[in-house]
Backbone as numpy.savetxt, mean C-alpha at the origin, in Angstrom:
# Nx Ny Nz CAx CAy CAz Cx Cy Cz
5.99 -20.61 -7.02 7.17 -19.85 -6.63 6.87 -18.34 -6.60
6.15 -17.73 -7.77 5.92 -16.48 -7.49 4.68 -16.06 -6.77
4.21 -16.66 -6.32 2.66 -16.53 -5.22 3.81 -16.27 -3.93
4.97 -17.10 -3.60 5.84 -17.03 -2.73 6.50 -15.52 -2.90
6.73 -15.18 -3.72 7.31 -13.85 -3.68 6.67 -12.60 -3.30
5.60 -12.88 -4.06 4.48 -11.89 -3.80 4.25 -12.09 -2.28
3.72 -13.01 -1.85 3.62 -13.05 -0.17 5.04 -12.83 0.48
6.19 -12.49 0.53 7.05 -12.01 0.92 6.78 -11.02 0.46
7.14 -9.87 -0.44 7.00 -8.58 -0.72 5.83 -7.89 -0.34
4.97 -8.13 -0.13 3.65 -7.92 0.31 3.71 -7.58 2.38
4.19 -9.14 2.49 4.24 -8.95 3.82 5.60 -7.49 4.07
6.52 -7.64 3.51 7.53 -6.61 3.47 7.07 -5.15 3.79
6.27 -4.58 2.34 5.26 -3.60 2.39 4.41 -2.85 2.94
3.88 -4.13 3.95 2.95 -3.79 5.18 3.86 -3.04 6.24
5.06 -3.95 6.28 5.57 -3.67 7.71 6.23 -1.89 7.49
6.50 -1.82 6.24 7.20 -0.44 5.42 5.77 0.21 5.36
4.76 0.11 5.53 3.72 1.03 5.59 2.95 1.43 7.23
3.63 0.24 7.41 3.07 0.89 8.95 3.83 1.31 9.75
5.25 1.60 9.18 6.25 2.65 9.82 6.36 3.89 9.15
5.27 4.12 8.63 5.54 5.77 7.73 4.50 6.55 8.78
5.40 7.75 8.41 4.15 8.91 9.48 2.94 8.82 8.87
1.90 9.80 9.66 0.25 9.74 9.16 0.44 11.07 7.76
-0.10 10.27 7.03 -0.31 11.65 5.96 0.91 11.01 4.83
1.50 10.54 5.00 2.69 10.50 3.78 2.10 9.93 2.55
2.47 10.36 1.55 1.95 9.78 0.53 2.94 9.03 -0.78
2.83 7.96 -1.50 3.44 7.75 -2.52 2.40 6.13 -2.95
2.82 5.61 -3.99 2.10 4.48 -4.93 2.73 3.17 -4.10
2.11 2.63 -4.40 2.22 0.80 -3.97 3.82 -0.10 -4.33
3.75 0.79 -6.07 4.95 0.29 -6.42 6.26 1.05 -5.70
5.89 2.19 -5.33 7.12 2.61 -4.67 7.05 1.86 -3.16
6.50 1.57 -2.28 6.46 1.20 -1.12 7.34 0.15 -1.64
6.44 -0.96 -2.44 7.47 -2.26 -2.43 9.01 -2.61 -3.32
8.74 -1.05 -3.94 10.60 -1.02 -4.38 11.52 -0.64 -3.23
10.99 -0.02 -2.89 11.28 0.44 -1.02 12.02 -0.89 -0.37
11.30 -1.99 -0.27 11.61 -2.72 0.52 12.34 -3.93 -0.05
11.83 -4.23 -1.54 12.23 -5.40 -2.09 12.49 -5.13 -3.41
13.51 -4.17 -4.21 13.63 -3.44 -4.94 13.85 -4.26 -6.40
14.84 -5.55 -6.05 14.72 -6.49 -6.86 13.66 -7.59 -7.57
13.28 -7.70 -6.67 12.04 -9.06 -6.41 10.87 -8.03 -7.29
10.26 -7.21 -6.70 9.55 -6.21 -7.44 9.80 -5.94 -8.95
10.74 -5.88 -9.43 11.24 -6.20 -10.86 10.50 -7.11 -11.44
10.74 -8.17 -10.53 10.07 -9.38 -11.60 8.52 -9.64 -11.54
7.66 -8.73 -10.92 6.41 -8.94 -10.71 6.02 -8.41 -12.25
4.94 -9.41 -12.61 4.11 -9.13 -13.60 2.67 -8.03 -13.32
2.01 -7.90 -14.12 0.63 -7.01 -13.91 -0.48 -7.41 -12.68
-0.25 -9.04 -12.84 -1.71 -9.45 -12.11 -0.38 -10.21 -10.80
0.61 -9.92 -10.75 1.16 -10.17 -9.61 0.93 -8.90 -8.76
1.14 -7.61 -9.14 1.23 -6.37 -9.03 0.16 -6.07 -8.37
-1.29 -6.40 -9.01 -2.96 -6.71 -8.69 -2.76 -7.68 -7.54
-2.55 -8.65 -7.22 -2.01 -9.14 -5.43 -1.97 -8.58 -4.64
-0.41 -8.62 -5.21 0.22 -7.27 -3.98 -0.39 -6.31 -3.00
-1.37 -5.40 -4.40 -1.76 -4.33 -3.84 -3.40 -5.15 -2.92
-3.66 -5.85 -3.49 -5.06 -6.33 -2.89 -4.98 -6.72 -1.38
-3.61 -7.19 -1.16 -3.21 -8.28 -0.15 -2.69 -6.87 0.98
-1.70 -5.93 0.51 -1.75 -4.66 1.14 -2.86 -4.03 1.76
-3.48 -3.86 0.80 -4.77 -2.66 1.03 -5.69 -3.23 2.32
-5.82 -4.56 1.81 -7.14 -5.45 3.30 -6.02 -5.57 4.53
-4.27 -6.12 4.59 -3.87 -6.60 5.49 -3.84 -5.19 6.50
-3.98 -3.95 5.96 -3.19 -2.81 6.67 -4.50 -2.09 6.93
-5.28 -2.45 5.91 -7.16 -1.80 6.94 -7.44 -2.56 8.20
-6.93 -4.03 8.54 -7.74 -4.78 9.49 -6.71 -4.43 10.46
-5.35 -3.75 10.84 -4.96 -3.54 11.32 -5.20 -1.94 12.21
-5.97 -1.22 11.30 -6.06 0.15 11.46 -5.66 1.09 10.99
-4.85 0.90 9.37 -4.40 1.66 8.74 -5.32 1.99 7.65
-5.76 3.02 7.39 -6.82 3.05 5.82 -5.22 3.76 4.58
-5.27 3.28 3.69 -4.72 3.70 2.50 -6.05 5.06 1.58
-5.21 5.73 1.41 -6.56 6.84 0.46 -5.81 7.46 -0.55
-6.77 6.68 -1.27 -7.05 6.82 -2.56 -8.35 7.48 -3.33
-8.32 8.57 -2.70 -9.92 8.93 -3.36 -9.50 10.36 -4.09
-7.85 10.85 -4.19 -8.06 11.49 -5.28 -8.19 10.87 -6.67
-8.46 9.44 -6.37 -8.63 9.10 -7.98 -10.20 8.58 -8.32
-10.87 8.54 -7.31 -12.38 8.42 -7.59 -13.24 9.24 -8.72
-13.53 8.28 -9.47 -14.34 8.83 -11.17 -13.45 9.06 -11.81
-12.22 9.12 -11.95 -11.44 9.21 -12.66 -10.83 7.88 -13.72
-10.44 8.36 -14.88 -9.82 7.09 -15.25 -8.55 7.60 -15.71
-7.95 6.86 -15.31 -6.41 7.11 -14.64 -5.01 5.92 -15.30
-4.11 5.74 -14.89 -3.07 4.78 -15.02 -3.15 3.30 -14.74
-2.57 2.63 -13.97 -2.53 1.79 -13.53 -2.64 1.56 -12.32
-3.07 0.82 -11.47 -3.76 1.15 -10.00 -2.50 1.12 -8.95
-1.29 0.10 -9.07 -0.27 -0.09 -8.60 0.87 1.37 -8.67
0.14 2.12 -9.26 1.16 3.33 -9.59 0.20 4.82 -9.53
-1.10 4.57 -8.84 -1.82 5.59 -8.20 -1.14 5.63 -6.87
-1.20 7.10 -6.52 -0.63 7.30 -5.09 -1.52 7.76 -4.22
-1.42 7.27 -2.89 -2.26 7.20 -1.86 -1.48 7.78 -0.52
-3.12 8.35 0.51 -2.02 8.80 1.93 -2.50 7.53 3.12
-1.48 7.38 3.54 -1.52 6.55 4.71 -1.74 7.27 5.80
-3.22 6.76 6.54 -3.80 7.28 7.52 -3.98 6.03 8.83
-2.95 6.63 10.00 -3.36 5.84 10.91 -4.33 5.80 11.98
-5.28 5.16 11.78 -6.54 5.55 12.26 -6.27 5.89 13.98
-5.43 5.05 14.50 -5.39 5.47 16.46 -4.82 7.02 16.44
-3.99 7.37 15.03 -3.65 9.07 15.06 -4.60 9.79 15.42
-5.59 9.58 13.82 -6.41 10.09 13.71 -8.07 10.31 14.60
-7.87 9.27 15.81 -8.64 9.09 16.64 -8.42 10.62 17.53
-6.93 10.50 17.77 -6.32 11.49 18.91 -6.83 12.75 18.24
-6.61 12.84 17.16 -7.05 14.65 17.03 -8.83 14.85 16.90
-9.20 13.69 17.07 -11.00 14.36 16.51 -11.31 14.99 17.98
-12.33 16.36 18.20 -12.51 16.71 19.45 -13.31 15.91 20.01
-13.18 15.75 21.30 -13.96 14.96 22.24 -15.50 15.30 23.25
């Protein structure tokens, strides 16, 4: 039942991340309180660890990179509550010079 939730909130997330402008930034857990504010409540730690796993690959193979590299070498919080910028790569195609 909660593998089911998580794959709803997850899929939710994606679709709430690939309607944000290029550059915006905030954490995983806020995206999916964003969308599923309740359901998100009841996620545990290693549901949370899903989520974000299932996010991060579904929205790279699409063309979105998530960045997270102000937290590289760092040891930090919890990974679901590091904040990242959403970069859409066909944006970011348009501005490199040609």
């Amino acid at each position: 039942m909660m593998k089911q939730i998580v794959k709803t909130i997850a899929d939710q997330t994606i679709e709430y991340i690939l309607g944000l402008p290029n550059g915006s930034n905030l954490t995983m857990y806020q995206a999916a309180k964003a969308v599923c504010p309740k359901e998100t409540d009841q996620l545990d730690e290693m549901d949370l660890y899903e989520l974000q796993s299932t996010v991060v690959e579904s929205v790279k193979k699409i063309g979105v990179i998530l960045d997270f590299s102000e937290h590289e070498y760092k040891f930090e919080g919890l990974f679901y509550n590091l904040d990242f910028y959403v970069y859409h790569k066909r944006l970011q195609d348009q501005t490199e010079p040609k």
